[in-house]
C-alpha positions as CSV (number, residue, x, y, z in Angstrom):
1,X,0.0,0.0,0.0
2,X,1.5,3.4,-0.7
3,X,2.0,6.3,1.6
4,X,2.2,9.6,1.0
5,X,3.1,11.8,3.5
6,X,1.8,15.7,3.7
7,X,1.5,18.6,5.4
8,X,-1.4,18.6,7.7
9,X,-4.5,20.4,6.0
10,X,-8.2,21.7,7.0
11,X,-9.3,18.8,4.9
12,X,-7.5,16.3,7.1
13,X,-8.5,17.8,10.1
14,X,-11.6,15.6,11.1
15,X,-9.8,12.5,10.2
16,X,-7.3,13.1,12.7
17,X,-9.6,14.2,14.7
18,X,-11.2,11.1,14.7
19,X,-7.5,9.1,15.1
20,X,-6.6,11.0,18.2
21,X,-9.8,10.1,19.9
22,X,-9.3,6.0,18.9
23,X,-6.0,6.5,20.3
24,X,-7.8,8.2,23.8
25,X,-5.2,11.5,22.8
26,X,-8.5,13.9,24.0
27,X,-6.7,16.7,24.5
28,X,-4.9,16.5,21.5
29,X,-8.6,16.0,19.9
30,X,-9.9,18.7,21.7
31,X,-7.4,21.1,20.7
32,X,-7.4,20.3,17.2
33,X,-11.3,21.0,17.2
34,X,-11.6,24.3,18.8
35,X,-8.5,25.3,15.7
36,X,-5.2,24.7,17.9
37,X,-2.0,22.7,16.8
38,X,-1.2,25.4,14.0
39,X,1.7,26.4,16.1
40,X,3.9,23.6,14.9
41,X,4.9,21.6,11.9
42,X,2.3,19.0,11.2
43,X,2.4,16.1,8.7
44,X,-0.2,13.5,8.3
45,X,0.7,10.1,6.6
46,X,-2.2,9.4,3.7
47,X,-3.3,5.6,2.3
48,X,-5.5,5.7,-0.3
49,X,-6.2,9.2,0.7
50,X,-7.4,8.7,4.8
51,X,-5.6,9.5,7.3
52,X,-3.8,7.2,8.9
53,X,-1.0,8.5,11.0
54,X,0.8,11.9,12.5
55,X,3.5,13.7,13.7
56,X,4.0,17.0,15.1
57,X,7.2,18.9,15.5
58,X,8.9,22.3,16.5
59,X,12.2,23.4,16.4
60,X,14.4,24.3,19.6
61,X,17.0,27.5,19.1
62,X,20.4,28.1,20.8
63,X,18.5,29.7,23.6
64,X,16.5,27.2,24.6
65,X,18.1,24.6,27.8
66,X,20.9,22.6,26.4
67,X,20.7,18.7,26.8
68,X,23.8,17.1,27.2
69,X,24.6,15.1,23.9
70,X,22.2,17.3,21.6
71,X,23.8,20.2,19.5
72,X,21.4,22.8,19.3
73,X,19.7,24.0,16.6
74,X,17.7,20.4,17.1
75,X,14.3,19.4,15.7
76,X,12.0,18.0,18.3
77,X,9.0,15.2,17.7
78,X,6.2,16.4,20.1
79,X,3.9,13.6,18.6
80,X,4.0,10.8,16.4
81,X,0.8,8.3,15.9
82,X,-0.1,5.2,13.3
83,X,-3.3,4.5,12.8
84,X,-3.9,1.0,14.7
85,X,-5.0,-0.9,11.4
86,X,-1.5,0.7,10.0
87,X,1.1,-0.1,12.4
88,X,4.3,-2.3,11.0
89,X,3.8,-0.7,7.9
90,X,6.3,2.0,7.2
91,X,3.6,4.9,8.3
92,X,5.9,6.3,11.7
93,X,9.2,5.9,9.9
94,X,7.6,7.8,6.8
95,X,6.4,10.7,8.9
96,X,9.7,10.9,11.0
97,X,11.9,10.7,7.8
98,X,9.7,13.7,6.3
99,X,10.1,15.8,9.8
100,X,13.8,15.3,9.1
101,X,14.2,15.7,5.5
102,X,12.4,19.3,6.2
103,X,14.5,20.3,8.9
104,X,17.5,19.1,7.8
105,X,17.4,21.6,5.0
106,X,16.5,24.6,6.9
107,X,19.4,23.4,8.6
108,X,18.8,21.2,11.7
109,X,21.4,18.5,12.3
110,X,19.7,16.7,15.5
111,X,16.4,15.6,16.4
112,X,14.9,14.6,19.7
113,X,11.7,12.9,20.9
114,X,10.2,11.7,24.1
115,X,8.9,8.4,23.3
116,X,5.1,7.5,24.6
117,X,5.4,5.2,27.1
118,X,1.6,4.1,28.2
119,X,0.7,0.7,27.4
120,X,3.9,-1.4,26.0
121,X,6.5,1.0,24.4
122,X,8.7,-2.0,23.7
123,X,7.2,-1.7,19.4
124,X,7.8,2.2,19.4
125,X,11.2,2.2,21.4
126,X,12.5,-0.5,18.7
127,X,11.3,1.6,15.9
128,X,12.9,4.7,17.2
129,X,16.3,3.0,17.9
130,X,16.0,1.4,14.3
131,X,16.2,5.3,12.9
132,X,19.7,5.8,15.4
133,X,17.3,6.9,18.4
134,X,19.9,6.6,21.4
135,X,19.1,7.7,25.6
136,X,20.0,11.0,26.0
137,X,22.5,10.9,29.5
138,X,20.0,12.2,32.4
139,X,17.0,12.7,30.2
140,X,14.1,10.5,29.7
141,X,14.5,12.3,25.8
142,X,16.4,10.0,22.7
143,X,18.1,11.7,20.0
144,X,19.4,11.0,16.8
145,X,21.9,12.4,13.9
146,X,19.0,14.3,11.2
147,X,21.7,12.5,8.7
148,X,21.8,8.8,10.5
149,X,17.3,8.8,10.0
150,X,17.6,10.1,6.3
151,X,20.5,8.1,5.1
152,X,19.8,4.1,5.8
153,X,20.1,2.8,3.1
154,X,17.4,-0.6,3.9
155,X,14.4,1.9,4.4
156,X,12.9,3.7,1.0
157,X,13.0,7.4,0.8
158,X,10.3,9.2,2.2
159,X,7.8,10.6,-0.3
């Protein structure tokens, strides 16, 4: 199945609306319904033209707190989601590699996430460290190389 990966629309909206309340991410839901999210980068991941993942990111600046092992100017993952139905089928590592293809040309060289940890996180904490996501020392945070997520060569480009 292909997937294309975009920037997050009006006319996605009430599909992801509908995502983030299968996944119980309310608040998330509730923000994007009352016109919220718009102050970070936004991607949704498309099959057959539904929605059927996510991933929200922002940048951090020189002046932000520095975490030990991440050079600053880093990219940061606030949110990443797969559609259930989806999952083990390329959608996350399509929407991270798009996040970091953007920001590594306006000139980002790191990116770091907080991985979800409800339920099992053992599936998302292998996908993460299967794009070069490493512990960042005295953080609960992983980072990873913008170059090491865009350059593997087993994974196809991102769209």
């Amino acid at each position: 199945m292909s997937i294309k990966v975009v920037r997050l629309t009006d006319a996605h909206r009430a599909e992801l609306y509908d995502l983030l309340l299968n996944e119980n991410w309310t608040q998330l839901a509730n923000e994007l319904e009352q016109n919220g999210l718009h102050v970070f980068t936004q991607y949704v991941a498309l099959a057959k033209g539904h929605v059927v993942g996510w991933l929200e990111g922002t940048l951090r600046y020189e002046t932000d707190a520095e975490i030990p092992g991440c050079p600053t100017p880093w990219a940061q993952v606030n949110y990443v989601l797969t559609h259930p139905s989806m999952r083990q089928k390329g959608v996350a590592g399509r929407l991270l590699r798009r996040f970091a293809r953007d920001e590594h040309r306006a000139g980002r060289r790191f990116m770091v996430l907080w991985p979800e940890r409800r339920g099992d996180p053992s599936g998302r904490l292998a996908l993460f460290a299967s794009y070069g996501f490493q512990p960042l020392p005295g953080t609960e945070l992983l980072g990873a190389s913008l170059h090491r997520v865009l350059t593997d060569p087993a994974r196809p480009p991102s769209e």
